[in-house]
C-alpha positions in Angstrom: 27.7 -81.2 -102.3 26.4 -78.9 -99.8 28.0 -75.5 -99.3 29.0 -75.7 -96.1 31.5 -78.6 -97.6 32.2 -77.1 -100.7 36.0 -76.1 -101.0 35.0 -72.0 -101.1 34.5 -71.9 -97.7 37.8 -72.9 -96.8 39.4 -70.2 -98.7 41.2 -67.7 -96.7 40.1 -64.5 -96.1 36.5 -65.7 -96.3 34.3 -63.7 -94.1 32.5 -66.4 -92.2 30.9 -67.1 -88.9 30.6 -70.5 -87.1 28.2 -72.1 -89.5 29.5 -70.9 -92.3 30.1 -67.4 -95.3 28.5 -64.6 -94.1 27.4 -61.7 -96.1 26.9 -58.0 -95.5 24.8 -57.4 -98.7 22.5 -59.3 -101.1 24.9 -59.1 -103.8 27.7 -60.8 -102.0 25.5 -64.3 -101.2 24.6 -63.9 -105.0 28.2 -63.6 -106.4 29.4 -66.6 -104.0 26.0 -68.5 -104.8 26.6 -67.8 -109.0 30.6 -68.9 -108.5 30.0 -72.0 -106.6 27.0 -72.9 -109.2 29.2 -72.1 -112.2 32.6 -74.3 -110.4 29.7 -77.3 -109.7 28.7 -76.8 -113.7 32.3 -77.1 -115.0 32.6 -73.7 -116.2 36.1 -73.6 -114.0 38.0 -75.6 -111.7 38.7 -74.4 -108.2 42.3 -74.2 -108.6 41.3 -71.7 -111.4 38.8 -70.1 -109.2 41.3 -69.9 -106.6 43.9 -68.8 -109.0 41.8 -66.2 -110.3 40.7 -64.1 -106.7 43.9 -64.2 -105.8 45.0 -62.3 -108.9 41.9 -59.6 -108.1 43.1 -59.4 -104.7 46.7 -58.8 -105.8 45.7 -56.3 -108.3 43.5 -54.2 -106.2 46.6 -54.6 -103.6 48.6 -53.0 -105.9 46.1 -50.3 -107.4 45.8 -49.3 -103.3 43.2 -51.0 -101.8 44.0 -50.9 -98.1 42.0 -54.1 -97.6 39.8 -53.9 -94.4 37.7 -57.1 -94.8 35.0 -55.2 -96.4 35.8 -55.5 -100.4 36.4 -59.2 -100.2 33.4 -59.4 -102.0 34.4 -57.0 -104.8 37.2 -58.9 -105.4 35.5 -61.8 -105.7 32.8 -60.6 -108.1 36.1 -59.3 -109.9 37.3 -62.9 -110.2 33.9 -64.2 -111.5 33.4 -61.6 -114.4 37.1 -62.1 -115.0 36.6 -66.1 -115.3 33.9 -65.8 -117.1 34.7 -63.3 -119.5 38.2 -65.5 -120.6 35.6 -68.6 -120.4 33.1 -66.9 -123.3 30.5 -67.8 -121.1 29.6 -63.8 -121.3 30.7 -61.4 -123.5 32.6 -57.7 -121.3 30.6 -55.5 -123.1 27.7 -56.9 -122.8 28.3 -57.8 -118.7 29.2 -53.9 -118.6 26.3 -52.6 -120.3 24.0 -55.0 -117.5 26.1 -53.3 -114.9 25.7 -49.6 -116.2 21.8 -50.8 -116.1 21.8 -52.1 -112.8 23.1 -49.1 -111.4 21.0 -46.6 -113.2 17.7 -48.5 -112.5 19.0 -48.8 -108.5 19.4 -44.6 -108.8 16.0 -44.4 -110.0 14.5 -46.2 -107.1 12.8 -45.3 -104.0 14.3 -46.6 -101.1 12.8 -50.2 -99.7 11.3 -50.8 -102.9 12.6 -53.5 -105.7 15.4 -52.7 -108.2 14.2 -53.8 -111.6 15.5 -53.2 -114.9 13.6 -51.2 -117.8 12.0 -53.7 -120.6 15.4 -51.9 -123.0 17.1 -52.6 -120.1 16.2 -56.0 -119.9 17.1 -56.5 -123.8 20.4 -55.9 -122.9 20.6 -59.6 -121.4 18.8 -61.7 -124.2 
Protein backbone atom coordinates (compact mmCIF):
# COMPACT_ATOMS: atom_id res chain seq x y z
CA UNK A 1 0.00 0.00 0.00
CA UNK A 2 1.38 3.23 -0.99
CA UNK A 3 0.76 6.32 1.22
CA UNK A 4 -0.85 8.35 -1.07
CA UNK A 5 -3.71 5.42 -0.91
CA UNK A 6 -3.43 4.64 2.57
CA UNK A 7 -6.69 5.64 4.61
CA UNK A 8 -4.55 8.55 6.71
CA UNK A 9 -4.69 10.77 4.05
CA UNK A 10 -8.20 10.93 3.79
CA UNK A 11 -8.63 12.01 7.30
CA UNK A 12 -10.04 15.29 7.83
CA UNK A 13 -8.23 18.05 8.91
CA UNK A 14 -5.11 16.55 7.28
CA UNK A 15 -2.79 19.35 6.09
CA UNK A 16 -2.24 18.26 2.56
CA UNK A 17 -1.44 19.65 -0.83
CA UNK A 18 -2.48 18.20 -4.27
CA UNK A 19 -0.20 15.17 -4.11
CA UNK A 20 -0.64 14.45 -0.89
CA UNK A 21 0.34 15.32 3.52
CA UNK A 22 2.42 17.97 3.76
CA UNK A 23 4.54 18.87 6.67
CA UNK A 24 5.98 22.00 8.22
CA UNK A 25 8.67 20.14 10.30
CA UNK A 26 10.72 16.97 10.28
CA UNK A 27 9.02 15.64 13.13
CA UNK A 28 5.56 15.73 11.70
CA UNK A 29 6.57 13.35 8.35
CA UNK A 30 8.19 11.12 11.17
CA UNK A 31 5.11 10.93 13.49
CA UNK A 32 2.69 10.27 10.36
CA UNK A 33 5.53 7.92 8.75
CA UNK A 34 5.84 5.88 12.53
CA UNK A 35 1.75 5.73 12.75
CA UNK A 36 1.07 4.54 9.28
CA UNK A 37 4.07 1.85 9.82
CA UNK A 38 2.79 0.82 13.15
CA UNK A 39 -1.36 0.64 11.54
CA UNK A 40 0.44 -1.52 8.41
CA UNK A 41 2.18 -3.79 11.44
CA UNK A 42 -1.02 -4.51 13.33
CA UNK A 43 -0.18 -2.60 16.35
CA UNK A 44 -3.87 -0.71 15.83
CA UNK A 45 -6.58 -0.65 13.47
CA UNK A 46 -7.51 2.60 11.75
CA UNK A 47 -10.83 2.89 13.28
CA UNK A 48 -8.69 2.93 16.55
CA UNK A 49 -6.21 5.30 15.04
CA UNK A 50 -9.02 7.34 14.03
CA UNK A 51 -10.74 6.97 17.22
CA UNK A 52 -7.83 7.89 19.14
CA UNK A 53 -6.83 11.64 17.27
CA UNK A 54 -9.98 12.48 17.60
CA UNK A 55 -10.00 12.08 21.29
CA UNK A 56 -6.47 14.31 21.38
CA UNK A 57 -8.16 16.80 19.29
CA UNK A 58 -11.17 16.87 21.55
CA UNK A 59 -9.16 17.07 24.62
CA UNK A 60 -6.79 19.82 23.51
CA UNK A 61 -10.29 21.49 22.40
CA UNK A 62 -11.38 21.52 25.62
CA UNK A 63 -7.94 22.34 27.54
CA UNK A 64 -8.15 25.64 24.97
CA UNK A 65 -6.37 24.97 22.06
CA UNK A 66 -7.75 27.59 19.59
CA UNK A 67 -6.90 25.24 16.74
CA UNK A 68 -5.32 27.21 13.76
CA UNK A 69 -4.09 24.25 11.50
CA UNK A 70 -0.74 24.39 13.05
CA UNK A 71 -0.88 21.64 16.11
CA UNK A 72 -2.55 19.05 13.96
CA UNK A 73 0.58 17.43 14.31
CA UNK A 74 0.75 17.60 18.06
CA UNK A 75 -2.32 16.11 18.29
CA UNK A 76 -1.41 13.45 16.31
CA UNK A 77 1.84 12.57 17.98
CA UNK A 78 -0.57 12.73 21.10
CA UNK A 79 -2.64 9.94 19.57
CA UNK A 80 0.39 7.79 18.77
CA UNK A 81 2.11 7.85 22.26
CA UNK A 82 -1.40 7.46 23.57
CA UNK A 83 -2.08 4.19 21.30
CA UNK A 84 0.94 2.93 21.99
CA UNK A 85 1.27 3.47 25.52
CA UNK A 86 -2.39 1.43 26.16
CA UNK A 87 -0.88 -1.09 23.35
CA UNK A 88 2.49 -1.85 25.76
CA UNK A 89 4.28 -1.48 22.77
CA UNK A 90 6.28 1.38 25.03
CA UNK A 91 6.30 1.88 28.35
CA UNK A 92 5.16 6.29 29.50
CA UNK A 93 7.94 6.59 31.52
CA UNK A 94 10.26 5.50 29.57
CA UNK A 95 8.66 7.46 26.15
CA UNK A 96 8.93 10.56 28.61
CA UNK A 97 12.34 10.17 29.82
CA UNK A 98 13.33 9.89 25.54
CA UNK A 99 11.39 13.01 25.26
CA UNK A 100 13.04 14.99 28.27
CA UNK A 101 16.38 13.75 26.34
CA UNK A 102 15.44 14.85 23.08
CA UNK A 103 14.73 18.25 24.16
CA UNK A 104 17.77 18.77 26.35
CA UNK A 105 20.23 17.32 23.68
CA UNK A 106 18.24 19.84 20.92
CA UNK A 107 19.10 22.88 23.68
CA UNK A 108 22.53 21.94 23.66
CA UNK A 109 22.97 22.18 20.00
CA UNK A 110 24.28 24.69 17.69
CA UNK A 111 22.00 25.70 15.21
CA UNK A 112 22.20 23.72 11.58
CA UNK A 113 23.99 21.07 13.12
CA UNK A 114 22.50 17.36 14.12
CA UNK A 115 20.56 16.65 17.32
CA UNK A 116 21.95 13.57 18.85
CA UNK A 117 21.43 12.06 22.09
CA UNK A 118 24.30 11.46 24.85
CA UNK A 119 25.55 7.62 25.03
CA UNK A 120 23.33 7.83 28.90
CA UNK A 121 21.00 9.35 26.84
CA UNK A 122 20.84 6.78 24.39
CA UNK A 123 20.55 3.96 27.24
CA UNK A 124 17.39 5.39 27.97
CA UNK A 125 15.90 3.55 24.74
CA UNK A 126 17.53 -0.03 25.04
Amino acid sequence: MTTASHPACDLPGLPRDEQGPVFSAPWQAQAFALALALHERGAFSWTDWAAALSDAIRRAQAAGDPDHGDTYYRHWLDALETLVISRGLADADRLHALEHAWEAAAERTSHGQPIELSNAEKALAD
